[in-house]
ROPAVO-264781 format. One record per residue: x, y, z of N, C-alpha, C in turn. Coordinates in steps of 0.001 Angstrom, whole numbers, padded with zeros to 6 digits, always signed. Example, Ala and Ser with C-alpha at 12.3 -4.5 7.8 and 13.67 -1.06 7.14 Angstrom:
+013190-005690+007800+012300-004500+007800+013200-003300+007800;+012850-002250+007080+013670-001060+007140+012900+000030+007870;
//
This chain:
-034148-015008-040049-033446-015167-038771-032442-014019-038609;-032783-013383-037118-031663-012343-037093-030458-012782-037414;-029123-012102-037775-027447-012703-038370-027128-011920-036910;-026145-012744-036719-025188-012568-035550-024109-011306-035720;-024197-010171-034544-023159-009313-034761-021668-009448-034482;-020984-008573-035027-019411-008860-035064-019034-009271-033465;-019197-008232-032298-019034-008704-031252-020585-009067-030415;-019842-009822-029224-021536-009886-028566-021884-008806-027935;-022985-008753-027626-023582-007610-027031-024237-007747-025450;-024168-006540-024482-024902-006004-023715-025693-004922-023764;-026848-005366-023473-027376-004396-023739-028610-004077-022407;-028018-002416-021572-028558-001919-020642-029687-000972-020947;-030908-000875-019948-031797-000373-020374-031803+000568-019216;-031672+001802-019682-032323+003312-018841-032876+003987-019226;-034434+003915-019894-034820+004873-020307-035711+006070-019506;-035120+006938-018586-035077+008023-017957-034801+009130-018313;-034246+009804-017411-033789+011102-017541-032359+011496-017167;-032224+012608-017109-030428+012866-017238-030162+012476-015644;-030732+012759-014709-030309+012418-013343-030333+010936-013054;-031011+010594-013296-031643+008984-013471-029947+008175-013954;-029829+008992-015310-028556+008193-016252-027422+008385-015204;-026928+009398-014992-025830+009834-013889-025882+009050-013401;-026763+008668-012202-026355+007790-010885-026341+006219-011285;-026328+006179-012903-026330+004603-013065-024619+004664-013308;-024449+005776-013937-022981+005482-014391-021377+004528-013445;-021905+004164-012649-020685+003780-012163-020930+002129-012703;-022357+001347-012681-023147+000318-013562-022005+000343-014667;-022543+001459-015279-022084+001186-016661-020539+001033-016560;-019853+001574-015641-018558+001532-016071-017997+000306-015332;-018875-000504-014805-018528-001964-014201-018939-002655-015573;-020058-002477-016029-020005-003599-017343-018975-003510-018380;-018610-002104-018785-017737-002164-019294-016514-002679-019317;-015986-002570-017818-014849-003673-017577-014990-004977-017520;-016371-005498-016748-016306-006799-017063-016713-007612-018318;-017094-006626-019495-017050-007319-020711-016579-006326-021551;-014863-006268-021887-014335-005938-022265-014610-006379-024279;-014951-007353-024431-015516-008080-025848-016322-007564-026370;-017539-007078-025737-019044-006701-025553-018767-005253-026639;-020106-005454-027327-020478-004186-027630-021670-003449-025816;-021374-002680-025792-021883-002245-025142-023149-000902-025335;-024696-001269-025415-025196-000813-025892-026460-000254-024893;-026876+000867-024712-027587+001588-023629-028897+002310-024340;-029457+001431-024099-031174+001670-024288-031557+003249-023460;-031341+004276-023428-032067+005582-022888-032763+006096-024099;-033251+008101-023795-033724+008827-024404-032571+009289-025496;-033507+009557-026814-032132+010129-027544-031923+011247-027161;-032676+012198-026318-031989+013585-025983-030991+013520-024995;-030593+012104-024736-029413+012080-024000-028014+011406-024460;-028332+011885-026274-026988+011499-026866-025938+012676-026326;-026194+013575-026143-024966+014383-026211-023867+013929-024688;-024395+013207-023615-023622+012970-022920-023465+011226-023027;-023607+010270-023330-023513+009274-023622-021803+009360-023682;-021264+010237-024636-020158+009819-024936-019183+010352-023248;-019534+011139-022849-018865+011053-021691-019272+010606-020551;-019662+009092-020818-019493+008324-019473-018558+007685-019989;-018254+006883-021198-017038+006346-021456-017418+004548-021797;-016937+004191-022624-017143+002944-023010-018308+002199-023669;-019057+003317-023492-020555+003288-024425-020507+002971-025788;-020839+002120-026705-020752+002044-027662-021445+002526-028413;-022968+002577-028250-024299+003335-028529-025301+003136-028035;-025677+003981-028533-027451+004601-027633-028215+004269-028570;-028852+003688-027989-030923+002975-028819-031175+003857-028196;-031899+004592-029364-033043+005667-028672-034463+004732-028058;-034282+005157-026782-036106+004614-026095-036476+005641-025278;-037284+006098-026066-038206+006952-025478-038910+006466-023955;-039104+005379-023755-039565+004754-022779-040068+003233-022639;-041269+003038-022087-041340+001403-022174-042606+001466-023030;-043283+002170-023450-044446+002073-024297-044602+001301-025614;-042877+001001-026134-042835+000148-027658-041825-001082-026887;-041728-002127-027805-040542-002817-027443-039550-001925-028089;-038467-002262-027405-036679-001871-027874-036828-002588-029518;-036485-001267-030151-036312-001175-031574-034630-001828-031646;-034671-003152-031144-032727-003557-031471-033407-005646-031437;-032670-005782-033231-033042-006768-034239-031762-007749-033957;-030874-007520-033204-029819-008361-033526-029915-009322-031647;-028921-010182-032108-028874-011123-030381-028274-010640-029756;-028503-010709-028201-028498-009854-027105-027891-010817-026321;-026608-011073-025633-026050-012010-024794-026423-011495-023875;-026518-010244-023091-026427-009805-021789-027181-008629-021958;-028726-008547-021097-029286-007838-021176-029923-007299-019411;-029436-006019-019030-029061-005501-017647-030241-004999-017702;-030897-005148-016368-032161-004214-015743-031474-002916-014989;-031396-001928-015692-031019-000500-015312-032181+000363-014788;-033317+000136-015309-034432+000725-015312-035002+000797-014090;-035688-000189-013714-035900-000928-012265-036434-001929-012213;-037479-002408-011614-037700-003507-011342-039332-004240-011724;-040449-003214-012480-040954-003971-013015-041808-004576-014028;-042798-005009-014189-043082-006054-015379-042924-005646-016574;-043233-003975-016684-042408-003514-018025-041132-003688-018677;-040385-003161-017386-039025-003168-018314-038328-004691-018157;-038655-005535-017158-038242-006664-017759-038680-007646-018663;-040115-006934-019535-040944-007850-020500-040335-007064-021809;-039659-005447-021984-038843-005380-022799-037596-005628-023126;-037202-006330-021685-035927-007139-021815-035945-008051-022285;-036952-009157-021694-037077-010092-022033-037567-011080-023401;-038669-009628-024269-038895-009933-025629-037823-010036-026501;-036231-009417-025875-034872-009230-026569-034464-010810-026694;-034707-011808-025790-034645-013213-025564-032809-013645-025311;-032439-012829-024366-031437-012584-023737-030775-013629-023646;-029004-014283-023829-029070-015192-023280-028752-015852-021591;-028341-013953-021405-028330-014065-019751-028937-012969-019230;-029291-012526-018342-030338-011540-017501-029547-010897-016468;-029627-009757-016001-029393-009345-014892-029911-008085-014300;-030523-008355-012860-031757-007457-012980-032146-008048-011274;-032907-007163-010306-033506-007830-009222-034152-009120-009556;-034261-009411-008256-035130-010676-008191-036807-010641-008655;-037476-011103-009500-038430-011262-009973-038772-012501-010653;-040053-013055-010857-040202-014002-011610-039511-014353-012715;-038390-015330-012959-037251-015485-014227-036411-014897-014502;-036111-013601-013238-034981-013141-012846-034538-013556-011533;-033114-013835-011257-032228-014024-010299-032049-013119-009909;-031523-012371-008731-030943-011183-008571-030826-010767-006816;-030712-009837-006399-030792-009301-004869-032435-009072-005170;-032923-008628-003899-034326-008327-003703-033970-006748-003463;-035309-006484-004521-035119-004918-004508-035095-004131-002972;-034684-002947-003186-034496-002474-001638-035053-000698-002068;-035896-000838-001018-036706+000958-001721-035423+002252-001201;-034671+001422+000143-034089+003091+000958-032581+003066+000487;-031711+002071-000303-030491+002264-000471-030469+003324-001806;-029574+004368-001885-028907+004942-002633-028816+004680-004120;-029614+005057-004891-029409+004687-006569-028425+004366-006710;-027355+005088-006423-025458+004978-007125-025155+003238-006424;-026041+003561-005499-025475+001559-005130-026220+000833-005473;-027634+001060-005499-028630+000210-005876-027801-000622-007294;-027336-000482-007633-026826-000470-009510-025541-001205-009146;-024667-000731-008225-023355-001659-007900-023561-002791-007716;-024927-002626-006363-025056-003794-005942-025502-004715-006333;-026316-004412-007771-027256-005369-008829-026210-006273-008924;-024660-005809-009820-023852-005855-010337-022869-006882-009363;-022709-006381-008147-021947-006962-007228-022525-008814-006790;-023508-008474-006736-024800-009643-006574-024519-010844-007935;-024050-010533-009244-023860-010993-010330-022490-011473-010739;-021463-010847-009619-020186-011451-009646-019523-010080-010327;-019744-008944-010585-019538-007880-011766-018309-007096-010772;-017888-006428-010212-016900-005345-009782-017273-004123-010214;-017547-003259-009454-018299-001567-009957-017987-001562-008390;-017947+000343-008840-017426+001009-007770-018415+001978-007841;-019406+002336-006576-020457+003565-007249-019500+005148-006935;-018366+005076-006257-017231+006663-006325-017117+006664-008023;-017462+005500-008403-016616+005688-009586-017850+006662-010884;-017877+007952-010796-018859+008570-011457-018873+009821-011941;-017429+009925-011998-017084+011447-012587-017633+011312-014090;-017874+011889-014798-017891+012217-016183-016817+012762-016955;-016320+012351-018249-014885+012544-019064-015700+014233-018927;-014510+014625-019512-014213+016532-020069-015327+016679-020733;-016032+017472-020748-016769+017868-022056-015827+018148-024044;-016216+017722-024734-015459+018265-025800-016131+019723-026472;-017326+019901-025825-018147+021269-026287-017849+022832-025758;-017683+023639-026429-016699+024780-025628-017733+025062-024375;-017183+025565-023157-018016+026153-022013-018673+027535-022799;-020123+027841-022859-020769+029126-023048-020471+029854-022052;-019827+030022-021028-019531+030433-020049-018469+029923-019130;-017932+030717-018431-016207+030387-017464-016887+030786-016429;-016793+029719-015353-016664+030555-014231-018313+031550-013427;-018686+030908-014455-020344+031299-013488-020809+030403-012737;-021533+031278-011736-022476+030653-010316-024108+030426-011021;-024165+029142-011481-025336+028534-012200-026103+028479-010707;-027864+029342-011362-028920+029111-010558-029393+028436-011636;-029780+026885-011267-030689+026465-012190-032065+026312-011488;-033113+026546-012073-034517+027056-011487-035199+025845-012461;-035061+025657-012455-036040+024764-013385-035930+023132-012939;-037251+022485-012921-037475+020898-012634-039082+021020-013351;-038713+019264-013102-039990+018626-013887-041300+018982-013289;-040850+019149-011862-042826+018676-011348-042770+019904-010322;-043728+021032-010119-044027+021802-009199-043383+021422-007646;-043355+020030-007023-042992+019605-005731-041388+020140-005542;-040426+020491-006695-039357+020966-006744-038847+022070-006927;-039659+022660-007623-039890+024062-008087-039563+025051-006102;-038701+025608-005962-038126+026434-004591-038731+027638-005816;-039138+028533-004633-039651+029960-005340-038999+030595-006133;-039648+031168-006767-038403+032294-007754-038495+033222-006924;-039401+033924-006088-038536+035303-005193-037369+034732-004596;-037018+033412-004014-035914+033076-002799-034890+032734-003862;-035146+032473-005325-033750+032168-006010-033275+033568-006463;-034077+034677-006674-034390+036117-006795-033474+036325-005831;-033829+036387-004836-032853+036896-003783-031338+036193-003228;-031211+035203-003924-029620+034465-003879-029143+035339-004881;-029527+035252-006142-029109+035873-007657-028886+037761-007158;-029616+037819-006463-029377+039408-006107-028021+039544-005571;-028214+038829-004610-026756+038614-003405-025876+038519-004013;-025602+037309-004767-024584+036888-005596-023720+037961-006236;-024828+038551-007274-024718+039419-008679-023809+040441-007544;-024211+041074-006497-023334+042044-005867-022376+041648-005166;-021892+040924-004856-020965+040209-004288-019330+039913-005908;-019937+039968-006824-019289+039569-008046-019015+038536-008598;-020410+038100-008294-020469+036682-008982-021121+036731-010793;-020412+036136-011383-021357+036839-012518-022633+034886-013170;-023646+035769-012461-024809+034771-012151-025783+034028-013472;-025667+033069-013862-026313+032753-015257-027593+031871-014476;-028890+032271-014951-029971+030995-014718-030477+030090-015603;-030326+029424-015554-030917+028332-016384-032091+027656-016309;-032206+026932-017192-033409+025911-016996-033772+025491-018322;-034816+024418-018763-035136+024030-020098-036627+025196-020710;-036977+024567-021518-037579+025749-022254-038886+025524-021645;-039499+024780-020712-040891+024632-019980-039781+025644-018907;-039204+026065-019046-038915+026738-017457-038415+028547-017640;-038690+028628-019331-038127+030160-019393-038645+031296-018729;-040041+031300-018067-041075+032081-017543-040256+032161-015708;-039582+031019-015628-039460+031363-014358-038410+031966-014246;-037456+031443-015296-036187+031673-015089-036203+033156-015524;-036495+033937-016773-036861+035237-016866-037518+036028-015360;-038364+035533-014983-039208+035886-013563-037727+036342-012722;-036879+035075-012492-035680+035408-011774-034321+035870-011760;-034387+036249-012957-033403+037508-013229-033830+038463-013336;-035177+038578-014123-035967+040221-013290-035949+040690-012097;-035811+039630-011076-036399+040270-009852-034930+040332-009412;-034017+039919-009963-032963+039859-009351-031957+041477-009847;-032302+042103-010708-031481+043359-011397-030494+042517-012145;-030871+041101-013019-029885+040874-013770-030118+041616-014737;-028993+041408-015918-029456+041795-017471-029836+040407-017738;-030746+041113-018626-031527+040034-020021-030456+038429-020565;-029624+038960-020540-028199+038354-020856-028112+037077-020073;-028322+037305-018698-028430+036071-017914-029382+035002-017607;-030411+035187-018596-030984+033826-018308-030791+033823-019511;-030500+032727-019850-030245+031290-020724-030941+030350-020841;-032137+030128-019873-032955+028779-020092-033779+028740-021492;-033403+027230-022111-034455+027372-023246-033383+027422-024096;-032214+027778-024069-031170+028504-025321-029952+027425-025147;-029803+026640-024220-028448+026293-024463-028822+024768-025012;-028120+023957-025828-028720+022591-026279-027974+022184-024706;-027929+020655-024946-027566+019811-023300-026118+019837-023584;-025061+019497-024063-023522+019603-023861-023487+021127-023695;-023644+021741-023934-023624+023336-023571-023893+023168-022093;-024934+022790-021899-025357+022682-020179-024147+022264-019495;-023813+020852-019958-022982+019976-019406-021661+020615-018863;-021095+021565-020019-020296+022120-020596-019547+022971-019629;-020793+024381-019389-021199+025279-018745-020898+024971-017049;-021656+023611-016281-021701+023262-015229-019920+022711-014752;-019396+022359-015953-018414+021641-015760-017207+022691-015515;-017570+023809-016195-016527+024893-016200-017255+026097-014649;-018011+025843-013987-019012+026283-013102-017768+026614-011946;-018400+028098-011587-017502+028444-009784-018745+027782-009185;-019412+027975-008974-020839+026800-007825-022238+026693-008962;-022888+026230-008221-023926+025444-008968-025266+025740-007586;-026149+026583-008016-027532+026202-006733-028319+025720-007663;-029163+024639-007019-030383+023794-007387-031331+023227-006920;-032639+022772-007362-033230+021783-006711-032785+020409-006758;-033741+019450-006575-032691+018245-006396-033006+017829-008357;-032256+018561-009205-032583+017757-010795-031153+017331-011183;-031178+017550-012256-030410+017487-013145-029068+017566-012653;-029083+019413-012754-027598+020383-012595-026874+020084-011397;-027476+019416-010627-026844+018656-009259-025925+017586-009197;-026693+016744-009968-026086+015558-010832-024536+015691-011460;-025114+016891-012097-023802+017311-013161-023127+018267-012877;-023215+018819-011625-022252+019380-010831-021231+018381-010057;-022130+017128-009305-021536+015810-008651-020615+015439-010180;-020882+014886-010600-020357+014429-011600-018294+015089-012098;-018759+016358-012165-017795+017216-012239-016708+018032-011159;-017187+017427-009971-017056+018120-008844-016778+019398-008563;-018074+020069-009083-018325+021820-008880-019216+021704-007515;-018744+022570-007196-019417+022819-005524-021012+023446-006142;-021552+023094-005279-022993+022709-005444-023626+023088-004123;-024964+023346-004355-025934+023476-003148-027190+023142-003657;-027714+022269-003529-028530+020881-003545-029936+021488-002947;-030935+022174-003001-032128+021850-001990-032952+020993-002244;-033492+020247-001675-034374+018654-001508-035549+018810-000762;-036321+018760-001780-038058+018606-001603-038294+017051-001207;-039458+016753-002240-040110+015546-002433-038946+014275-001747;-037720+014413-002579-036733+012822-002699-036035+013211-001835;-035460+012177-001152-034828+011922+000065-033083+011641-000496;-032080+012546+000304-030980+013071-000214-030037+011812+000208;-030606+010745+000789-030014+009365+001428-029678+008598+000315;-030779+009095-000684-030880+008139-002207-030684+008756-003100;-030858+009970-003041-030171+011073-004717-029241+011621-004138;-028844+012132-003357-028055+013337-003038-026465+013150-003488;-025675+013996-003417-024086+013845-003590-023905+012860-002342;-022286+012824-003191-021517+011949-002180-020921+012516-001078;-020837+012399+000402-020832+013075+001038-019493+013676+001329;-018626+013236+000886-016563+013627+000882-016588+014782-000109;-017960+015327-001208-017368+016158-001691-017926+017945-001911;-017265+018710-002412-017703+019811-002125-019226+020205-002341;-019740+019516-001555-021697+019441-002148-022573+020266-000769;-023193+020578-000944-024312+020536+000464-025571+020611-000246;-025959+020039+000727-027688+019460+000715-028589+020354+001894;-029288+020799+001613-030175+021927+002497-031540+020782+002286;-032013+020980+003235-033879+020174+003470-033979+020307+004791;-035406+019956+005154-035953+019724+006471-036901+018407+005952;-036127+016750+006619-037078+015576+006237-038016+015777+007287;-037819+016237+008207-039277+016411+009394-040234+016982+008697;-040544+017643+007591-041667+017926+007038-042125+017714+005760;-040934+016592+005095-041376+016500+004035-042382+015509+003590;-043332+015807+002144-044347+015378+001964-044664+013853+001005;-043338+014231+000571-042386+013204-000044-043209+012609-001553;-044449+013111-002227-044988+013482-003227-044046+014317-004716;-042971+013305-005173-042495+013442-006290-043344+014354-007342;-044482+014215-007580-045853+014773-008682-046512+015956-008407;-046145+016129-007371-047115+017061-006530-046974+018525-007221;-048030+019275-007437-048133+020282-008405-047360+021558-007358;-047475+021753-005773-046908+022532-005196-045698+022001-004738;-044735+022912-004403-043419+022715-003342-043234+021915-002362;-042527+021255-002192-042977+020184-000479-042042+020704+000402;-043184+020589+001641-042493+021614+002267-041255+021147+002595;-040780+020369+002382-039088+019895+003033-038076+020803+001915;-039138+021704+000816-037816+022542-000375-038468+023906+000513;-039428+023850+000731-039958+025511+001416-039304+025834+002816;-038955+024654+003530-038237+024996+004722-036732+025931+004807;-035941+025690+003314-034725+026306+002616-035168+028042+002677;-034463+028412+003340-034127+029831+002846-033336+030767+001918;-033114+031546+001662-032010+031996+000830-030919+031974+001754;-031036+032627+002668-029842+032689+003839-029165+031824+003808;-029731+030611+003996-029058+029383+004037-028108+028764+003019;-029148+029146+001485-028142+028992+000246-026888+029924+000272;-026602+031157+001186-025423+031806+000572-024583+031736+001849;-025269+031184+003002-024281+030690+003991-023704+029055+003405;-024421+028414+002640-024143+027056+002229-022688+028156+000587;-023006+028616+000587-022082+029002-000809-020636+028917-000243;-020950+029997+001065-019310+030935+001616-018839+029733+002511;-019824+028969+002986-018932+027851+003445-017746+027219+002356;-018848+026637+001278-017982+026122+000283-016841+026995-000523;-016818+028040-000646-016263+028785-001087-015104+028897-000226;-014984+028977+001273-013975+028914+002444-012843+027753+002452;-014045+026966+002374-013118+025685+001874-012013+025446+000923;-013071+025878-000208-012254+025648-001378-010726+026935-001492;-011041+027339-000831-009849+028893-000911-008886+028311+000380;-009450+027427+001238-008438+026869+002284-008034+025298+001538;-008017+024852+000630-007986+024040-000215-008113+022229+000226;-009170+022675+001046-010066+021079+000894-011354+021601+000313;-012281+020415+000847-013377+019411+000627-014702+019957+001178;-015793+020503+001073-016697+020915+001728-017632+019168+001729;-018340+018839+002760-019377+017979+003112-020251+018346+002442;-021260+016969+002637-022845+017220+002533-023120+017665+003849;-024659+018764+004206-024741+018989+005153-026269+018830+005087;-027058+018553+005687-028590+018488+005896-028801+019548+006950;-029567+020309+006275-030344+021350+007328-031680+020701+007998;-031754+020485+009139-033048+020107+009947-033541+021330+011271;
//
């Protein structure tokens, strides 16, 4: 018979990706307050230990690779949260935990709100929460300091790199921001993970960087984190570095393919903009080409979206989200 742990436990399941984890965080920092007793324990990927510790109140990370095994965690589970979404998988690996309370949409032997496809991740998660009697705030989603030194001060991060072709914005048009930039005196770093060094090399070539500036492939993830956090702006597709620009509140420029910026995008009070055209998008997350709602983005647009923010910030407010249509 499993032995009972020192405190009780919650235990939330996200096993995603780094953007995915972000927009749960305001979740997490409602459970945390409302079970102050609780071990608090977060089922994700282990390549997303290095930021775990700065959402705050995390106790530890179960590595889950995904839903393909049950959750490798032997001890009793008082409170076990549907973070994931909503179905028969991840609540049959919740549920093999034999929880003694649930919380999670409405589904067979779950209670909950009825899932909703068009609200906003950052609320989708409040509202689980809110629905359960819990208090969460989805503003509430900054990320603590990094404790990892910045590899860089003060650079204008092009990150070029995403998971699926439908996101992928050209490397000539990030080529030609990185050009602009670099002469203007921005000193321009590109990034991306190591499936993305071909492009990211591609776009500092074409751009007259040095060799020096791409980085994709080389930095571990708190370096990333790190890097973005210490960031003068941030251009992207809609991944990661967006996330963790929001997070940090580095001015950012967002372009949005496939996903709809209603449900990922920044919050709109802060120095963010969002470039797309939804009149043409194809809205194909998988899709091996660009959709056209990221092809409608120009460069123009990214460095008129920069000097806006940049205006702002030197007149010392707040730049908006802005949707290009």
């Amino acid at each position: 018979m499993a032995q009972r742990a020192t405190k009780p436990t919650v235990l939330a399941l996200r096993a995603l990706k780094l953007g995915d984890l972000l927009v749960a965080v305001p979740a997490l920092r409602g459970l945390r307050r409302a079970f102050p007793d609780h071990e608090l324990i977060l089922a994700a990927p282990r390549w997303l230990a290095p930021i775990v510790p700065l959402i705050g109140g995390v106790n530890a990370l179960l590595p889950t690779p995904g839903l393909d095994r049950p959750l490798a965690w032997r001890r009793p589970v008082d409170v076990a949260v549907n973070l994931h979404g909503n179905g028969p998988e991840s609540r049959g690996r919740l549920d093999a935990l034999k929880p003694t309370y649930r919380i999670g949409h409405a589904a067979p032997g779950w209670a909950g709100p009825e899932w909703d496809d068009f609200v906003h991740e950052r609320d989708r998660w409040v509202r689980l929460l809110t629905w359960n009697g819990i208090v969460a705030d989805s503003a509430d989603f900054r990320l603590c300091p990094p404790e990892t030194p910045a590899p860089v001060d003060r650079a204008t991060i092009l990150h070029v790199g995403a998971a699926y072709g439908s996101r992928r914005w050209p490397i000539e048009r990030f080529a030609d921001v990185a050009a602009v930039l670099s002469l203007r005196g921005h000193q321009v770093v590109v990034t991306g993970g190591p499936d993305d060094v071909f492009r990211a090399t591609a776009v500092a070539k074409a751009a007259g960087l040095p060799a020096s500036a791409c980085v994709a492939g080389r930095w571990e993830l708190d370096e990333f984190a790190a890097a973005v956090a210490a960031a003068r702006a941030v251009v992207t597709a809609d991944t990661s570095a967006g996330h963790l620009a929001t997070a940090y509140g580095i001015p950012s420029v967002v372009i949005f393919g496939p996903a709809a910026p209603e449900q990922w995008g920044p919050p709109a009070d802060g120095p963010h903009v969002v470039l797309t055209d939804a009149s043409v998008r194809a809205g194909d997350p998988f899709a091996e080409d660009p959709d056209p709602a990221l092809l409608a983005v120009l460069p123009g647009q990214v460095l008129d979206a920069l000097d806006a923010l940049e205006a702002d910030d030197a007149a010392g407010r707040e730049g908006g989200q802005v949707a290009f249509t």
